[in-house]
C-alpha positions in Angstrom: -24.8 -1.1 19.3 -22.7 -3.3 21.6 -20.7 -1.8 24.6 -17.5 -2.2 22.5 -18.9 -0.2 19.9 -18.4 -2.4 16.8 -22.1 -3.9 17.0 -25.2 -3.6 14.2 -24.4 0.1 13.2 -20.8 -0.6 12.1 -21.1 -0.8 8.2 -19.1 -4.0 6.8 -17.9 -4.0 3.6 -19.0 -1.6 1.0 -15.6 -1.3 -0.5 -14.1 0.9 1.9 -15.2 4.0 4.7 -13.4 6.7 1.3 -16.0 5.8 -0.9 -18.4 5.7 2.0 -17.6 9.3 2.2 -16.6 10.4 -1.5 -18.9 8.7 -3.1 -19.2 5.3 -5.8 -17.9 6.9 -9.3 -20.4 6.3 -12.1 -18.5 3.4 -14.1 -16.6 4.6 -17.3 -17.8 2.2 -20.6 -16.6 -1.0 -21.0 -14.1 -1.7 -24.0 -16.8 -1.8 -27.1 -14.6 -4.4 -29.2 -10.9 -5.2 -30.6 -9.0 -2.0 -30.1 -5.3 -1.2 -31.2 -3.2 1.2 -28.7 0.5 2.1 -28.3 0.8 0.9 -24.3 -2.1 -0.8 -22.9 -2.2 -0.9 -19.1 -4.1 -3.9 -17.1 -5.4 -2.3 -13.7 -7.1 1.2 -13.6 -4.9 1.5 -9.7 -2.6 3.7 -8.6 -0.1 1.9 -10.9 -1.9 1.7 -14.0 -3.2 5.0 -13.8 0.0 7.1 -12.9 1.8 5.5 -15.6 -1.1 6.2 -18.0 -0.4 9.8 -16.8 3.2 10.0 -16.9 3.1 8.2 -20.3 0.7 10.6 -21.9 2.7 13.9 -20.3 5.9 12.5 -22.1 4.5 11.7 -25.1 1.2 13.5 -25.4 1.2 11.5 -29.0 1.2 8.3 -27.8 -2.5 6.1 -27.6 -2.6 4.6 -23.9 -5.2 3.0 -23.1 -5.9 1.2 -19.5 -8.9 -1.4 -18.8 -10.1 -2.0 -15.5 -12.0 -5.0 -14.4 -14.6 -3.0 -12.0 -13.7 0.9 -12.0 -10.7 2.5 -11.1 -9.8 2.4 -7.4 -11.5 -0.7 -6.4 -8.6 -2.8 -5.1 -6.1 -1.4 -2.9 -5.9 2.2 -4.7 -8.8 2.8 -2.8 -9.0 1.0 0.3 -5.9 1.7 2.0 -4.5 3.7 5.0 -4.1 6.7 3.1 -0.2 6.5 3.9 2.1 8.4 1.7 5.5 7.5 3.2 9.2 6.6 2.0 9.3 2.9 2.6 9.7 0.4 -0.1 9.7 -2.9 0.2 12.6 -5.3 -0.4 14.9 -2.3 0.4 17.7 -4.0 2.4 17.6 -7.5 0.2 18.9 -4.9 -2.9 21.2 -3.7 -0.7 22.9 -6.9 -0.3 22.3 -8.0 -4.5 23.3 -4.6 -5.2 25.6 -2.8 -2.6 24.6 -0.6 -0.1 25.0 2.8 -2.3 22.4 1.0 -4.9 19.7 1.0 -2.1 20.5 4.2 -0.9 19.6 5.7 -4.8 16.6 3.7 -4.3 15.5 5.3 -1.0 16.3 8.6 -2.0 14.5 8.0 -5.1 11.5 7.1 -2.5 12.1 10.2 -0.4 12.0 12.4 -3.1 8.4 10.6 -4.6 6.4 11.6 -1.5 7.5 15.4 -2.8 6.2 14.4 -6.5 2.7 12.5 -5.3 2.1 16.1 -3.0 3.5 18.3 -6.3 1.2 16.6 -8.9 -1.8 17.0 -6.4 -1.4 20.1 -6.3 -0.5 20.8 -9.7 -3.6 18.9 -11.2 -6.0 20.7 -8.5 -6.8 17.1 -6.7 -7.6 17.7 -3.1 -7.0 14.4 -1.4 -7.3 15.9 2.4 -3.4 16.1 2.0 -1.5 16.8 5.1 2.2 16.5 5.8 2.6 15.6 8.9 5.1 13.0 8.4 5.3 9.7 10.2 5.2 8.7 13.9 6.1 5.0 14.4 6.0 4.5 18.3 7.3 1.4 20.8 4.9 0.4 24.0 7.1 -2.3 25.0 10.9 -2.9 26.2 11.2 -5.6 23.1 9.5 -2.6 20.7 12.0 0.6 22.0 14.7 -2.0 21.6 13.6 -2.6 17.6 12.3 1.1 17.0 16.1 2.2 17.6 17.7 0.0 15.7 15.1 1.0 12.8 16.0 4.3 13.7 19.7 3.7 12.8 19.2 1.9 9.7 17.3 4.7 8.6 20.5 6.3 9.1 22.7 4.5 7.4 20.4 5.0 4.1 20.7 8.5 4.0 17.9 9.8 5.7 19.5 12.2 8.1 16.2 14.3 8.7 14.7 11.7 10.9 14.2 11.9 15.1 13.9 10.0 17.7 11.8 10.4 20.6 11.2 9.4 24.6 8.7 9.0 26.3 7.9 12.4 26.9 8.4 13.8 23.8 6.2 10.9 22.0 3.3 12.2 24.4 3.9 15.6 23.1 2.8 14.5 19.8 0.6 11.7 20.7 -0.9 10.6 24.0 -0.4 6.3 22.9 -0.8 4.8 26.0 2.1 3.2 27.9 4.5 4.7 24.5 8.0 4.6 25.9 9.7 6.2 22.6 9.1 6.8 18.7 11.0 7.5 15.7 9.6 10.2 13.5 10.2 10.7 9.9 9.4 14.0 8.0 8.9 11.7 4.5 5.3 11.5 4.9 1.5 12.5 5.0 -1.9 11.9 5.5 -4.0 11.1 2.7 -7.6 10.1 1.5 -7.1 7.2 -1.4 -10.6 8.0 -2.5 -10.4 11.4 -3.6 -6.6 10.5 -4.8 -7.5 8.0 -7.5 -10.6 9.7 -8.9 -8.4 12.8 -9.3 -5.7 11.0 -10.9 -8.1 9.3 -13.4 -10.0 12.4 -14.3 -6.4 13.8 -15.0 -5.5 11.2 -17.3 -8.2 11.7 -19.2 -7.9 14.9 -19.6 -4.5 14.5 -21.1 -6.1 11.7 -23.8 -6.2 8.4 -21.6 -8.9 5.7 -22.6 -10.3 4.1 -19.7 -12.7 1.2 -19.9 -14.0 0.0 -17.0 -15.8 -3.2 -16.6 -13.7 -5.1 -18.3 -11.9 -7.7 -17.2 -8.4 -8.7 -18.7 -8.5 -12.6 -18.9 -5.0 -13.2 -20.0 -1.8 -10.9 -21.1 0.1 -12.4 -23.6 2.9 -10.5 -26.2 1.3 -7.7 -27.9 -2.5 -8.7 -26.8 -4.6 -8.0 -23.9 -7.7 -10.4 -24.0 -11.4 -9.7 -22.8 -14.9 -10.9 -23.0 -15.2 -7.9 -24.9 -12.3 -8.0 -27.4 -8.7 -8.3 -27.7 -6.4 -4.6 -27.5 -3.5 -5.0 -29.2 -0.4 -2.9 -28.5 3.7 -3.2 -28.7 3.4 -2.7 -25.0 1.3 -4.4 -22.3 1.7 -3.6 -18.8 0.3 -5.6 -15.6 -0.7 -3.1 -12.6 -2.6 -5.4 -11.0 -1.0 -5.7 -8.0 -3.3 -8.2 -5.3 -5.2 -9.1 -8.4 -2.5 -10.3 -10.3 -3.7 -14.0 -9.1 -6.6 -14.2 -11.0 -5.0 -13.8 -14.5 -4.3 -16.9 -16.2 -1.0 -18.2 -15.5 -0.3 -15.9 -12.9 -2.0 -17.7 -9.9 1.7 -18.0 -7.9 3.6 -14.8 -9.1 2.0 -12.2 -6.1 -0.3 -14.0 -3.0 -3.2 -11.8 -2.2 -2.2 -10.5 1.4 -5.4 -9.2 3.0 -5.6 -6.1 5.2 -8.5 -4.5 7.4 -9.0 -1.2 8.4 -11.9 0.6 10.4 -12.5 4.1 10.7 -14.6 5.6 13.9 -16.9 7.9 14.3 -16.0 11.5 14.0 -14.3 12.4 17.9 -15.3 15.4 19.9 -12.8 18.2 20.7 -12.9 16.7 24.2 -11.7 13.3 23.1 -9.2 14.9 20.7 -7.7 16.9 23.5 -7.3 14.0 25.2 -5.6 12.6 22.5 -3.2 14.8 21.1 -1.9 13.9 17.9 -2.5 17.8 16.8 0.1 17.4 14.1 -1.7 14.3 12.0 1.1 12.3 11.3 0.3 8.3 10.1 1.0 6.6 12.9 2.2 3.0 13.7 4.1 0.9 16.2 6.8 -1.9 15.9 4.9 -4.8 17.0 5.6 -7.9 14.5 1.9 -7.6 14.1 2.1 -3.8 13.2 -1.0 -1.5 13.1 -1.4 1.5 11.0 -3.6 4.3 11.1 -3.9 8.4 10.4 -6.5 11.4 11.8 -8.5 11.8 9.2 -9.5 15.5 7.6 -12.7 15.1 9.6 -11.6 13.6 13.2 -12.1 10.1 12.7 -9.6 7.5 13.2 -9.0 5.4 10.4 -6.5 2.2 11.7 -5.8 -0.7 10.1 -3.7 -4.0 10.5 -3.4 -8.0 9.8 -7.1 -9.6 9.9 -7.5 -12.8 7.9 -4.0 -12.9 5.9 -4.5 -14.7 3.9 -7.7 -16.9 1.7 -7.1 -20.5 0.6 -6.3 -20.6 -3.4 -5.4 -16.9 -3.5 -9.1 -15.4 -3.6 -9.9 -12.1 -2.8 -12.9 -10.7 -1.0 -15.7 -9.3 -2.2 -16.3 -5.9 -1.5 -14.1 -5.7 1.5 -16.4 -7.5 3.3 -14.5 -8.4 7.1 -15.3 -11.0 9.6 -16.3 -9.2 12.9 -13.0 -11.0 14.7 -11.2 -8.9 12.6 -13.6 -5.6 13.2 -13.2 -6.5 16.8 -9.3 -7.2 17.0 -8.8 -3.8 15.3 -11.2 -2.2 17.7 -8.9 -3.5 20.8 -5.7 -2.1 18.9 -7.9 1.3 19.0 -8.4 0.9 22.5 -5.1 -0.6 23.4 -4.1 2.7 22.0 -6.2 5.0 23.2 -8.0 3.7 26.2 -10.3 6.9 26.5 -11.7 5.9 23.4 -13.7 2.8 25.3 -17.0 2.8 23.7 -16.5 4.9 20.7 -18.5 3.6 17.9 -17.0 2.2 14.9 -19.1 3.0 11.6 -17.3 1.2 9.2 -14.9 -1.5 8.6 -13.7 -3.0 5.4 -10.6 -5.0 3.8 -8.4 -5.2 1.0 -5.5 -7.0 -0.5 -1.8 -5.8 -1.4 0.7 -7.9 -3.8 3.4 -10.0 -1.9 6.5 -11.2 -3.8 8.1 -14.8 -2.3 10.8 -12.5 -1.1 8.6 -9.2 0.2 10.4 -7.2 -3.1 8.9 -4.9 -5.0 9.8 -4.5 -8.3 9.8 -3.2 -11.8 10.1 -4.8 -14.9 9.7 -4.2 -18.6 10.6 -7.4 -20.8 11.8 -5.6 -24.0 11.5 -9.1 -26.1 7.9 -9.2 -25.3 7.0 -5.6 -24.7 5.5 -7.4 -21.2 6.2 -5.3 -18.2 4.4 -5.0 -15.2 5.5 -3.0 -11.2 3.8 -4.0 -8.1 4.4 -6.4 -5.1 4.6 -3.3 -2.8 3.8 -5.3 0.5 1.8 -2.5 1.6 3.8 0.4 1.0 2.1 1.3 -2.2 0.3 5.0 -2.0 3.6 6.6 -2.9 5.8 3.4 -4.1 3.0 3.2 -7.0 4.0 6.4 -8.3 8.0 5.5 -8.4 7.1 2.6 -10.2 5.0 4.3 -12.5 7.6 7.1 -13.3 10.1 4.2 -13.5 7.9 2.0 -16.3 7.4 5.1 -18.4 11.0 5.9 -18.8 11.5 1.9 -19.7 8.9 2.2 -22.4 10.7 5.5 -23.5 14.2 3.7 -24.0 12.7 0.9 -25.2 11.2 2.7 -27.9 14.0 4.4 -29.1 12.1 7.8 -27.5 14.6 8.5 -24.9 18.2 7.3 -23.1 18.2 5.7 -19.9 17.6 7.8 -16.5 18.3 7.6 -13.1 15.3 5.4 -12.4 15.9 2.9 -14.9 18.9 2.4 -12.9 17.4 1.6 -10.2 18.3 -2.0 -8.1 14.8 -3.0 -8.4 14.4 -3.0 -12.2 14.1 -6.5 -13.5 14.2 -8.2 -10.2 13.4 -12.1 -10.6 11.3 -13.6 -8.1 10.7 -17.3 -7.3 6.6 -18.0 -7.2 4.8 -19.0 -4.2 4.5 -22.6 -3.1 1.6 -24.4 -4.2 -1.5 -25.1 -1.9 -2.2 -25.8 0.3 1.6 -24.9 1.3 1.3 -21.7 1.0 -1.9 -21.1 3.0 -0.1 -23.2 6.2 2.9 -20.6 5.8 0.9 -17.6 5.5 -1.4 -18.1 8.2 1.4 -20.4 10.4 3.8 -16.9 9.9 1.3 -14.3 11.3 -0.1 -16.8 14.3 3.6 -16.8 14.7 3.9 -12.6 15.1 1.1 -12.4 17.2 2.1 -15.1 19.6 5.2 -13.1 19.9 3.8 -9.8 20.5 1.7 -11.2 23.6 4.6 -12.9 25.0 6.7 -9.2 24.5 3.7 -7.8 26.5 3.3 -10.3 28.8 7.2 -10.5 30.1 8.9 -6.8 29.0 11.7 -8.5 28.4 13.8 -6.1 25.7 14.5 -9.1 23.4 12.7 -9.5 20.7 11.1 -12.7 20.7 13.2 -15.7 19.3 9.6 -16.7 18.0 9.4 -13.5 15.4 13.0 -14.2 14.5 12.4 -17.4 13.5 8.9 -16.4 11.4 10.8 -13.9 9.5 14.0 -16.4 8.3 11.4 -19.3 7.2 9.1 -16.7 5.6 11.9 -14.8 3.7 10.6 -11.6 4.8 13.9 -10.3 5.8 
């Protein structure tokens, strides 16, 4: 092992540290031929699979049938940070298209889905290691405290009047993060393991009368036909969950770029080490460097903290199973021990990446095309463990009026249903901006570090109005 603790007994790869620990599913069959449904879902995700569910609870009647290229959970569903929080991407851009009282429905809408991912869990007996400790976003830097409060009133201004803000002192009463000068905390959150989330949620579907093939790739989604090498399924409706994958369907190579994140996850801390530590009430926690960080206390004391590795791989390819170049392990390790310097030497046992969907303009958004019966959700920018399961509520109520089953609701309504978004640049334009844009972020949180100046650097500013981020 080497002294910083990320040497030969660090497991790379293997998907991610959740199936580490929960276990590899046994793959369901593939499709066995041409197949007929009445909604066929492309991605056996978060996406695909809670609006399989929802589907199938509205109309127990209807033949849903979702195909998964590997098995259910392999992309982001189950590699992520386990963070089920109220942010949504694209948030303040629908505010301006749509008026601020638009993007306040829309938050609410969020607030209120953290409640239904935690109701469902608990309804359907899924034990995902759920905690609610909410969210603790925190500021180590003059620059950082100056952005965390101006977060903090934004928050505001959407509604969310249940939120704090911390000092110092109080942030250490939560969470020892060294050199922490404030944090804003958020009640709209918990701790989750993705793992034992999406196996749930697909043994619930089935229960209810979902098909699930697994190992089967979709090739291309056209009106009305989902194509394999196995056979076609044709249905009136075919929706695209595929979120980072959506690149490698034909046609679709610029619609989402492939954004890669890394997380590791430690070894399991003493009670010494915690009480050092703090962070008794196991909120996710992050900070409000450009470059942020993410992480959460898992059910068993480890760590698990993630963040910006290799953005980004030329010709939007993804990785193969979550496989991380040791910069990365070893960047994410300093970030642990940036963090907690007491934790100098603590081994790392497994590190793995992912990608997330990104939209041209960082939206998410929601769409059902009723001349084609083509709709698809995703481009959640990394907000997806509880954004999934708006987006999936929201597609089955568009099926439902489209189908003459029901009127429109409150979440067809919604500012983000139907949103248009320009594709990505061709290569290699987009890999220069991608990579150019986070080289930019980092530069400018070492140069916040470095001079303590409360300004945020002009150099982040200037990222974020050539990227469109903001």
């Amino acid at each position: 092992m080497s002294s910083s603790g990320t040497g030969s007994g660090t497991v790379n790869g293997g998907i991610s540290f959740w199936y580490a620990d929960d276990g590899l599913p046994v793959p369901r069959e593939p499709l066995p031929g041409d197949a007929t449904a009445d909604v066929v879902i492309v991605g056996g995700g978060y996406t695909g699979l809670w609006t399989a569910y929802y589907l199938k609870k509205a109309a127990p009647s209807l033949r849903v049938t979702v195909l998964e290229q590997k098995f259910c959970g392999y992309g982001a569903s189950g590699r992520n940070g386990g963070w089920l929080y109220n942010g949504v991407a694209g948030r303040d851009r629908y505010a301006r298209l749509h008026g601020h009282e638009a993007a306040v429905r829309l938050q609410r809408a969020m607030n209120d889905t953290v409640d239904e991912v935690v109701r469902v869990a608990a309804e359907e007996g899924i034990d995902a290691d759920v905690h609610r400790g909410g969210v603790l976003e925190v500021a180590y830097t003059p620059a950082q405290l100056a952005r965390l409060k101006a977060f903090h009133e934004h928050e505001l201004s959407y509604g969310e009047r249940d939120r704090e803000l911390y000092g110092a002192r109080e942030t250490a009463e939560r969470v020892r993060v060294a050199d922490a000068v404030g944090s804003a905390w958020t009640p709209h959150g918990a701790r989750l393991h993705p793992v034992k989330l999406v196996k749930g949620l697909a043994a619930a579907a089935e229960a209810l009368g979902v098909t699930i093939h697994e190992r089967t790739p979709v090739t291309e989604i056209r009106p009305k036909h989902a194509v394999t090498p196995y056979g076609t399924v044709r249905a009136p409706y075919v929706l695209r969950c595929t979120e980072g994958f959506t690149a490698s369907l034909k046609g679709q190579r610029r619609t989402w770029l492939p954004m890669n994140s890394s997380m590791i996850a430690t070894q399991r801390l003493t009670p010494e080490q915690w009480a050092r530590i703090g962070w008794e009430g196991r909120e996710t926690l992050g900070d409000m460097a450009h470059a942020y960080m993410y992480a959460q206390r898992t059910a068993d004391d480890r760590i698990a903290l993630g963040g910006r590795g290799v953005p980004y791989r030329f010709g939007s390819r993804t990785d193969h199973d979550g496989g991380t170049q040791q910069a990365t392990v070893e960047a994410l390790y300093g970030i642990l021990v940036r963090f907690f310097p007491s934790l100098a030497g603590v081994r790392v046992e497994h590190a793995w990446s992912g990608v997330l969907g990104v939209p041209r303009d960082w939206c998410a958004t929601v769409t059902l095309d009723r001349a084609t019966g083509l709709g698809w959700a995703g481009g959640y920018v990394g907000s997806g463990v509880a954004t999934t399961n708006l987006a999936a509520r929201t597609l089955r109520d568009l099926v439902r009026l489209d189908s003459g089953q029901a009127g429109p609701t409150g979440l067809t309504g919604l500012p983000w249903v139907g949103h248009k978004v320009r594709k990505w640049e061709p290569e290699p334009f987009r890999w220069i901006g991608v990579h150019g844009m986070y080289a930019t972020y980092r530069t400018a949180d070492r140069r916040e570090l470095a001079t303590r100046s409360a300004e945020s650097s002009r150099l982040a500013r200037m990222a974020d109005r050539v990227t469109g981020r903001h």
